[in-house]
N, C-alpha and C positions, 0 to 999 in steps of 0.2 A: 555092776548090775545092768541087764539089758534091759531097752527101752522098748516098752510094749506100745507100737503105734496101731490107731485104728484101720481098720481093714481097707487098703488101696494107699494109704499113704508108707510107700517106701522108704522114704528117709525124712529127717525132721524139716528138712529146706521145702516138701512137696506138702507137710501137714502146715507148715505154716502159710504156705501161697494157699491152700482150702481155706486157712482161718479168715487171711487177708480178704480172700475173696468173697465168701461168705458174710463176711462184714459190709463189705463195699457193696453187697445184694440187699442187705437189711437199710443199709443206709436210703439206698433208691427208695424203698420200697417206705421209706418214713416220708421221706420227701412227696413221694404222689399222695399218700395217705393226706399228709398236710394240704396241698392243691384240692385236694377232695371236699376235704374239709372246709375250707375257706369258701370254693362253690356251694356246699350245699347250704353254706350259712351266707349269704347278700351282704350281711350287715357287718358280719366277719371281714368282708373281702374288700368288703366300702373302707373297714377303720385300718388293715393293713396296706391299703394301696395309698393313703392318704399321711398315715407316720411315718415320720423322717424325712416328709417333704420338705425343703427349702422352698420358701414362701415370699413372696416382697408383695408388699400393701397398694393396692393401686385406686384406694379409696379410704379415707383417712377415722380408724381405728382408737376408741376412747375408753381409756380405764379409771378407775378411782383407785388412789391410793392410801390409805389408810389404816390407823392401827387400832389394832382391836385390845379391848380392856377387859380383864373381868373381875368381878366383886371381890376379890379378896386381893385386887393389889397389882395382876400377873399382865406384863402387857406383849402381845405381839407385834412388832413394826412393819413395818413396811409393805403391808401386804398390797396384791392388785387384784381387783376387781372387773375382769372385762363388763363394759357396759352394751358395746354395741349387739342389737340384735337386731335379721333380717327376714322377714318374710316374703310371702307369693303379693302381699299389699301394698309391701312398702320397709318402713325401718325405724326403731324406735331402740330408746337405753332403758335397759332394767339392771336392777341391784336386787340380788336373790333376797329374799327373807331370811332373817334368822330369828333366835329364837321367838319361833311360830309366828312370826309378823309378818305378811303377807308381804308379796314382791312390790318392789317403788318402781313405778313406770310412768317417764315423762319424754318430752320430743325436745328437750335441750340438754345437754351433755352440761354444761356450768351450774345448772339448778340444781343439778340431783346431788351434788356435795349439800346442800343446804337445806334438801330435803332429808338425807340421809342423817343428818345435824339431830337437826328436830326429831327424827324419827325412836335415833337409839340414844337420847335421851333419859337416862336411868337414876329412878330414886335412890338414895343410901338405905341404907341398911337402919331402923329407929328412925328414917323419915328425916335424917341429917342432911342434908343438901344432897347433891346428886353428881352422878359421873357418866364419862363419856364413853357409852357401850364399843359403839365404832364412832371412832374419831378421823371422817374424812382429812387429809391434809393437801392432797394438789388433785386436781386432774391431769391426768399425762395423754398428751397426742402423739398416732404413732401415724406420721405422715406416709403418702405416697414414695415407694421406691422403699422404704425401711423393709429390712430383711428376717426374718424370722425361721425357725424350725417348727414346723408341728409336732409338739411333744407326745401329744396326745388325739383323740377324738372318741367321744363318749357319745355314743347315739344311746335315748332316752325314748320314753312312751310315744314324743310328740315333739323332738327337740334333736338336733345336734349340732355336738360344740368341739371346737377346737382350740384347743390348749398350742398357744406362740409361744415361745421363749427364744431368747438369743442362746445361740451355743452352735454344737456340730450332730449332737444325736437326742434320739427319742428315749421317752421311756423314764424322765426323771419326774422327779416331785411336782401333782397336777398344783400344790402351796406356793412352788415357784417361779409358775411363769409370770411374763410382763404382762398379757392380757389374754382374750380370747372372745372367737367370736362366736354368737348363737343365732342356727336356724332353725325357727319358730315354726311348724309345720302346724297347719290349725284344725285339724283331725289328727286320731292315732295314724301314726305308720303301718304300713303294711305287712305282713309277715314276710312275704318278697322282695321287700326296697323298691318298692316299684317307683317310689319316689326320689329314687337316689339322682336322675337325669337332671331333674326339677333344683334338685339343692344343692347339685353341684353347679347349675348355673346362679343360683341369688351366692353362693361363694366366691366364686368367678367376678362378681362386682365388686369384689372388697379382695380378694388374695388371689396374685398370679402364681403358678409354679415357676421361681426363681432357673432362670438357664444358669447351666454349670459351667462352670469356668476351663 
């Protein structure tokens, strides 16, 4: 049976260099779209230029480690809790809220296990004694020179944070890193990132981009 090819392509070696080619044009053409993209969004181009960074600490980096409990029994280990947060003022540790309990913010990294204690503090069930909602167990210090990957970076209303883990690439579970840092911006953000210059130098104080080997 003869091969009906479309009009200009002579033989199947010429319709498949059109196919080839014609791919290889679409392909470009996804490429600039994506640069586009990333430009027209600031915030977009802030959190792709900064994952997958290799990171070392050149300003010594504090997490809570602890495992989370819940009422019927079910426990989570190990978890880490970045504490360090940086502002345009200065620098303080917080421990997010959970349920609906407002953030714990204190200026010593040692305390906030103790306060976190007391905090999730939980009655039983019938008023029977009680259990440990989050049960801090060490603080973990991640000194100067320690090396990290940016897994992540989640810019927020008025905040952005980057997710550390040890490894080689981005993009895994934000439950699994070693810690993370937060900048506290004390107004919304801009719709422009006009602020991105500003918080990438209070980053700068706490995480250099690691030179490659």
């Amino acid at each position: 049976m003869a091969r009906v090819l479309p009009l200009g392509w002579d033989t199947p070696e010429a319709a498949m260099h059109a196919i080839k080619k014609s791919a290889a044009i679409v392909f470009v053409l996804a490429g600039c779209a994506s640069v586009l993209d990333a430009a027209a969004d600031p915030r977009k181009a802030f959190v792709e230029n900064w994952e997958g960074a290799r990171v070392a600490v050149r300003r010594t980096l504090h997490a809570l480690v602890y495992d989370e409990h819940g009422r019927a029994g079910s426990v989570t280990r190990g978890r880490h809790e970045g504490l360090t947060v940086v502002t345009p003022l200065g620098m303080y540790f917080q421990f997010d809220g959970r349920d609906n309990e407002s953030d714990l913010i204190g200026f010593d990294a040692p305390r906030m296990l103790t306060a976190v204690s007391d905090k999730y503090r939980r009655a039983r069930a019938l008023d029977v004694g009680s259990y440990q909602r989050i049960e801090p167990l060490m603080l973990a210090r991640y000194e100067p020179g320690t090396e990290f990957v940016v897994q992540g970076v989640r810019v927020d209303r008025d905040r952005v944070r980057f997710y550390l883990a040890y490894g080689e690439e981005a993009g895994g579970d934000p439950e699994e890193v070693e810690t993370f840092l937060t900048v506290q911006w004390p107004q919304v953000l801009s719709p422009a990132f006009s602020e991105r210059a500003e918080i990438e130098r209070l980053v700068g104080q706490f995480l250099a981009v690691a030179e490659q080997p």
